[in-house]
C-alpha positions in Angstrom: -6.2 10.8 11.6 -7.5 8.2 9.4 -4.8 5.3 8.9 -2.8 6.1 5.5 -1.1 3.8 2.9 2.1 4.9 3.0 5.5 3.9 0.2 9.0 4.0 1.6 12.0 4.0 -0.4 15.4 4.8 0.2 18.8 3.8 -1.0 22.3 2.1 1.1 22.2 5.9 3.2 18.7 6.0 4.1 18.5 2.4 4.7 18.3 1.8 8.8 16.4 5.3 9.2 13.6 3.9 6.8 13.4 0.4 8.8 12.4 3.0 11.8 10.2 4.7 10.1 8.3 2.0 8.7 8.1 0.3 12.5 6.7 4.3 14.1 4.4 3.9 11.0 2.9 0.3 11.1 2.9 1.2 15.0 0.7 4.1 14.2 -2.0 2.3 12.5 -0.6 2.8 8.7 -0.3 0.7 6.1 3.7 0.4 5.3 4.5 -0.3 1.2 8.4 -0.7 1.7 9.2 -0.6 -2.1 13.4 -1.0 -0.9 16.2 -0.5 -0.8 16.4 -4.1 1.5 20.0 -4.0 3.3 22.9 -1.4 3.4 24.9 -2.4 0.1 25.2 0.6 -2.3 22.0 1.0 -4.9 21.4 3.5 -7.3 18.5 6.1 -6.0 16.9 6.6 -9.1 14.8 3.5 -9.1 13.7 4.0 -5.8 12.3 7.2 -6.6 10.5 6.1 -9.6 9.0 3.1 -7.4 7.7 5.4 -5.0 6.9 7.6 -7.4 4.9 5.1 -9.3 2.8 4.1 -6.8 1.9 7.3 -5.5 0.8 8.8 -9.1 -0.8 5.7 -9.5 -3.5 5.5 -6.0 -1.8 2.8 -4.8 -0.2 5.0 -1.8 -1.8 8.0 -0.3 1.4 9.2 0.4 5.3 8.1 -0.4 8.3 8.8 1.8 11.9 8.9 0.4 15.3 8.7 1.9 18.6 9.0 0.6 22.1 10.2 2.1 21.4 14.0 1.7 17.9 14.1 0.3 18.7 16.1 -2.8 19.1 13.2 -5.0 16.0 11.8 -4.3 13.8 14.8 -4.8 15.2 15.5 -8.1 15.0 11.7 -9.2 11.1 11.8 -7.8 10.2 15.3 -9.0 10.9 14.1 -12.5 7.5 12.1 -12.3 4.4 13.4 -13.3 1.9 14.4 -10.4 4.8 13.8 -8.2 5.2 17.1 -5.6 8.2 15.6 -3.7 9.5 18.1 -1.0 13.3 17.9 0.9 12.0 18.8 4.2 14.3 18.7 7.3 12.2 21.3 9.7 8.5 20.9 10.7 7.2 24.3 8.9 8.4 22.8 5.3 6.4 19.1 6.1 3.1 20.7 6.8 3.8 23.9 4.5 4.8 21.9 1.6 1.4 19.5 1.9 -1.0 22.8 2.8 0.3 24.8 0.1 1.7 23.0 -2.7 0.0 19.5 -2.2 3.1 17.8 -1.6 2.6 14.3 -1.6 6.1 12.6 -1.3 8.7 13.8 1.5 12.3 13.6 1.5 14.6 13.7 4.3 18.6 13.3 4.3 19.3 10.1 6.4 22.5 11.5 6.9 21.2 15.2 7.6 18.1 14.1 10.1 18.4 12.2 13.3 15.8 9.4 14.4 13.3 11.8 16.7 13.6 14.1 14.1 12.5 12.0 11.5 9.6 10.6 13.0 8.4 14.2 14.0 8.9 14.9 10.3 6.6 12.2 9.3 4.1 12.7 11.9 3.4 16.0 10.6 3.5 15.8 7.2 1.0 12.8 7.2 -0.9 15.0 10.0 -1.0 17.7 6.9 -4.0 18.4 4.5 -4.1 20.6 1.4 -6.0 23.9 2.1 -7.0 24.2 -2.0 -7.1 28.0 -1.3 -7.3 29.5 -5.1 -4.3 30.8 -4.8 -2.5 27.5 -4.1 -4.8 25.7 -6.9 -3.8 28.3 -9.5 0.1 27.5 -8.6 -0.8 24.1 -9.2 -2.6 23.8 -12.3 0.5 26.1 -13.4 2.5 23.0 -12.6 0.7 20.6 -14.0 0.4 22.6 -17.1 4.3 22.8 -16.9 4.2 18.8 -16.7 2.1 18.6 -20.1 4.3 20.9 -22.2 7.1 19.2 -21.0 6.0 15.4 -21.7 7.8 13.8 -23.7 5.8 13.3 -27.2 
C-alpha cells in the first residue's frame, strides 16, 4: 500500500489513543496531520471534526481519522460536512465495508469503546480499503451527494 496522508483528531477522550495511532501510522510509512486535540483537558469535539473534516474535503488528506469518547459525537459533528462519509466503526467488516461500499473516507472509533490492538487493526484495514465504484454503490452515492446539494444552505 502506497504511503497515505492521513488527519487525526480527537477530543480530551480520544486523546492518548490518537498519540498511538499517529506513532503505528508514521511507523507505517504515512504521512500523520495531527489537527488536535494536544493534551487531555476537556475540548469541545465539534471543531475537531470540522478540522478533519476540512482537510479531507479539501485534498489535503487522503483520508481523516477521528476519536472521541464514544464515537457517536464525532460522526455526527463530521458527517455534517460536505463530501464527508465519516463511518463509527468498532469491528473490521464496517472499516473495509464502509470504504468498499460507501467510499467512506473518515473513521471514527470510541476511545473509550476500542482498545489499543483494536484500534490499530481498525486503521490498518480501513486504510488497506479501496472503493469498488460497482454502479450500485455509485448510484447510492450520487443520491447522497444530491442529498448534500438540496440541503446546502442558500
Amino acid at each position: 500500500m502506497s504511503p497515505l496522508r492521513v488527519a487525526l483528531g480527537s477530543d480530551h477522550a480520544g486523546f492518548e489513543l490518537k498519540g498511538e495511532i499517529a506513532a503505528f501510522l508514521a511507523q507505517e510509512g504515512h504521512q500523520v496531520i495531527d489537527l488536535g486535540c494536544h493534551g487531555p483537558e476537556s475540548v469541545d469535539y465539534p471543531v475537531y471534526a470540522e478540522t478533519v473534516g476540512d482537510v479531507v474535503r479539501l485534498g489535503r488528506a487522503d483520508r481523516g481519522i477521528l476519536l472521541c469518547g464514544s464515537g457517536v459525537g464525532m460522526a455526527v459533528a463530521a458527517n455534517k460536512l460536505p463530501g464527508i462519509r465519516a463511518g463509527l466503526c468498532h469491528d473490521s467488516y464496517l472499516a473495509h465495508q464502509g470504504v468498499e461500499h460507501d467510499d467512506m473516507n473518515v473513521l471514527v472509533m470510541g476511545g473509550l469503546v476500542v482498545g489499543r490492538a483494536q484500534a490499530l487493526d481498525l486503521v490498518r484495514i480501513f486504510l488497506a480499503a479501496r472503493y469498488t465504484g460497482e454502479e450500485r454503490h455509485q448510484r447510492r452515492l450520487d443520491q447522497i451527494r444530491d442529498l448534500e446539494r438540496r440541503f446546502a444552505p442558500q
